[in-house]
C-alpha positions as a Markdown table, in Angstrom:
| # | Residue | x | y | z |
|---|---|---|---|---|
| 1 | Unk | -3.4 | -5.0 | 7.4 |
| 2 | Unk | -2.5 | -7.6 | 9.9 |
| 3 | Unk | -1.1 | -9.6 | 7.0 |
| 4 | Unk | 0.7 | -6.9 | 5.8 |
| 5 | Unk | 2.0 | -6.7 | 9.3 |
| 6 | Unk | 3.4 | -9.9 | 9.3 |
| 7 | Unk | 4.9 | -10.0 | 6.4 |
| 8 | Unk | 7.0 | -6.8 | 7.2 |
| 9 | Unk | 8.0 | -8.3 | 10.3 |
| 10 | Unk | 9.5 | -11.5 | 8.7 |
| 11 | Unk | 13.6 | -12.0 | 8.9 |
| 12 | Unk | 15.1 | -11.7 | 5.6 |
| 13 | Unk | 17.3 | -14.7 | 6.6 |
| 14 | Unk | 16.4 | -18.2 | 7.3 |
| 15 | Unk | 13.7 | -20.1 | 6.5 |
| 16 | Unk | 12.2 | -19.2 | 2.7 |
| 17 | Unk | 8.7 | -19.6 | 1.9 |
| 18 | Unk | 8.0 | -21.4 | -1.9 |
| 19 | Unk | 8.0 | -18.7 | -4.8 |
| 20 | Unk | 4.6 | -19.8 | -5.6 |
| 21 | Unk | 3.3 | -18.5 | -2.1 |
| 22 | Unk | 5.5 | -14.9 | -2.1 |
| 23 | Unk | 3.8 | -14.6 | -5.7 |
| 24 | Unk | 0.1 | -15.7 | -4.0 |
| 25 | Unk | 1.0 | -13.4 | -1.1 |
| 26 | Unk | 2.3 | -10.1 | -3.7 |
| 27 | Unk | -1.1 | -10.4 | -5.8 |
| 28 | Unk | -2.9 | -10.5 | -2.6 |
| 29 | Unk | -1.2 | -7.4 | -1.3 |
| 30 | Unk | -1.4 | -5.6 | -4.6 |
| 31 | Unk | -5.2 | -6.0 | -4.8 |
| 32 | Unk | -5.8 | -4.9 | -1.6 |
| 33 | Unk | -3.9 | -1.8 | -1.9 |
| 34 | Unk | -5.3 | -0.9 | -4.8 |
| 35 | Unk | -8.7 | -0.7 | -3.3 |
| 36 | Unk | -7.4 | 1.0 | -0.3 |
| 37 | Unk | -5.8 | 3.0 | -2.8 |
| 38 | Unk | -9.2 | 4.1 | -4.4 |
| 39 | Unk | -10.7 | 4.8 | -1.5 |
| 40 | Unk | -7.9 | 7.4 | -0.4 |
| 41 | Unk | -8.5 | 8.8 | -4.2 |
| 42 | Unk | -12.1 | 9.7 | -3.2 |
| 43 | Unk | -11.3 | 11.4 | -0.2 |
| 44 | Unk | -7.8 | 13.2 | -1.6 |
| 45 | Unk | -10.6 | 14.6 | -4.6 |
| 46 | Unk | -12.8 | 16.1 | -1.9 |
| 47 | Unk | -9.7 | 17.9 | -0.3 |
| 48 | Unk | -9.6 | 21.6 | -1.1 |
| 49 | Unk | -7.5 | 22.9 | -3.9 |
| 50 | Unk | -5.2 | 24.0 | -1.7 |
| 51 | Unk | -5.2 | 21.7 | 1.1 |
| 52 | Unk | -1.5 | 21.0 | 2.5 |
| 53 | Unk | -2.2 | 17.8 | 2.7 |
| 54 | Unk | -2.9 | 17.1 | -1.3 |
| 55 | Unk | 0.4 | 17.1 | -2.4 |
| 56 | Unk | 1.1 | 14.1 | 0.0 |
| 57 | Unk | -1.8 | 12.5 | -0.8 |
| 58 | Unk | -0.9 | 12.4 | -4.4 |
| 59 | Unk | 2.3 | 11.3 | -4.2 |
| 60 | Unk | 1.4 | 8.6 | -1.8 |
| 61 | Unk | -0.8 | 7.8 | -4.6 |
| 62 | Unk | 1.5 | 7.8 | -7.4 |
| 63 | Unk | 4.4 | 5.9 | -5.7 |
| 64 | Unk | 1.4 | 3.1 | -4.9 |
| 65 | Unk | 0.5 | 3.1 | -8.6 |
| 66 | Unk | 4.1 | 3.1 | -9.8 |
| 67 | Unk | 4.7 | -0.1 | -7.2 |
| 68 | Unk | 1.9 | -2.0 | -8.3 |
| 69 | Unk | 2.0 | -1.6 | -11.9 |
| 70 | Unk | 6.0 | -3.8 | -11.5 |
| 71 | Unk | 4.7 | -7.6 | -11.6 |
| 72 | Unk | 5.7 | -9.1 | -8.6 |
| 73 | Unk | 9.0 | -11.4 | -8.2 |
| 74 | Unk | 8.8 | -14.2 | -6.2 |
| 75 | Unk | 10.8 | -13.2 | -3.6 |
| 76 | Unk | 10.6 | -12.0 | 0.0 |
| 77 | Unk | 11.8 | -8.5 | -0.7 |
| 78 | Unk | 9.1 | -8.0 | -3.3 |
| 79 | Unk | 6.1 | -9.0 | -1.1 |
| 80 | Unk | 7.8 | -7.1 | 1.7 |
| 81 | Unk | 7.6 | -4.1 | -1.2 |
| 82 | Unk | 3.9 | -4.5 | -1.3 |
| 83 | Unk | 2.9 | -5.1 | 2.2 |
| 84 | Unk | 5.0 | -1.8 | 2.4 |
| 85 | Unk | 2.5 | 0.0 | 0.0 |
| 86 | Unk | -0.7 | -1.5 | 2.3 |
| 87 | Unk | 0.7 | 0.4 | 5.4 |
| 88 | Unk | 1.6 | 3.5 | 3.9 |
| 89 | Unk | -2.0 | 4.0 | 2.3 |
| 90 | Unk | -3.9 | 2.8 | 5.4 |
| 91 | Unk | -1.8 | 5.5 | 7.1 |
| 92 | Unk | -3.0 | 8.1 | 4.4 |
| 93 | Unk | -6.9 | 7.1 | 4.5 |
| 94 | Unk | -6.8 | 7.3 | 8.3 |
| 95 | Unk | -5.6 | 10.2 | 7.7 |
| 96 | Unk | -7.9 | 11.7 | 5.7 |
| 97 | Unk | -10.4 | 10.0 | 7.2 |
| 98 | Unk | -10.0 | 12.1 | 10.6 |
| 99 | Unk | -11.5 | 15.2 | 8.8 |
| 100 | Unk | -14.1 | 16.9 | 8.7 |
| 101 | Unk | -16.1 | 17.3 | 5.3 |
| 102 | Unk | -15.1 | 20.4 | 3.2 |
């Protein structure tokens, strides 16, 4: 998260990192999200049916899946993208986590 953090916070003007290092930085990103992503899967499939908060769960999911299946361009605004993705699922599974079992 702290990376993802960072990378969010950095000026879209000035200094420019290498493309080889956005591209390192994306796939980094992208795999963590996607196992942040599972884990908010596991707990969105043990909300109830009906739950009010499924329907944002899901399409927290599906944006995160729709993101991550792009390759990633080597390019500030494309890791930016990603760390983007991180946030918004950590925000989903703290979510989640926070209740109690149905």
């Amino acid at each position: 998260m702290l990376l993802a953090t960072a990378v969010i916070a950095l000026p879209t003007t000035g200094d420019t990192l290498p493309p080889k290092d956005y591209e390192q930085i994306a796939r980094l990103l992208a795999g963590h999200a996607l196992l942040v992503a599972d884990d908010v899967q596991a707990l969105c499939a043990r909300l109830p049916r009906l739950s009010p908060l499924r329907p944002l769960t899901e399409t927290v999911l599906g944006e995160a899946h729709r993101r991550l299946s792009v390759d990633p361009r080597p390019t500030l605004a494309s890791v930016q993208n990603r760390a983007r993705v991180v946030r918004i699922l950590y925000e989903r599974l703290d979510r989640l986590q926070g209740l109690p079992p149905s």
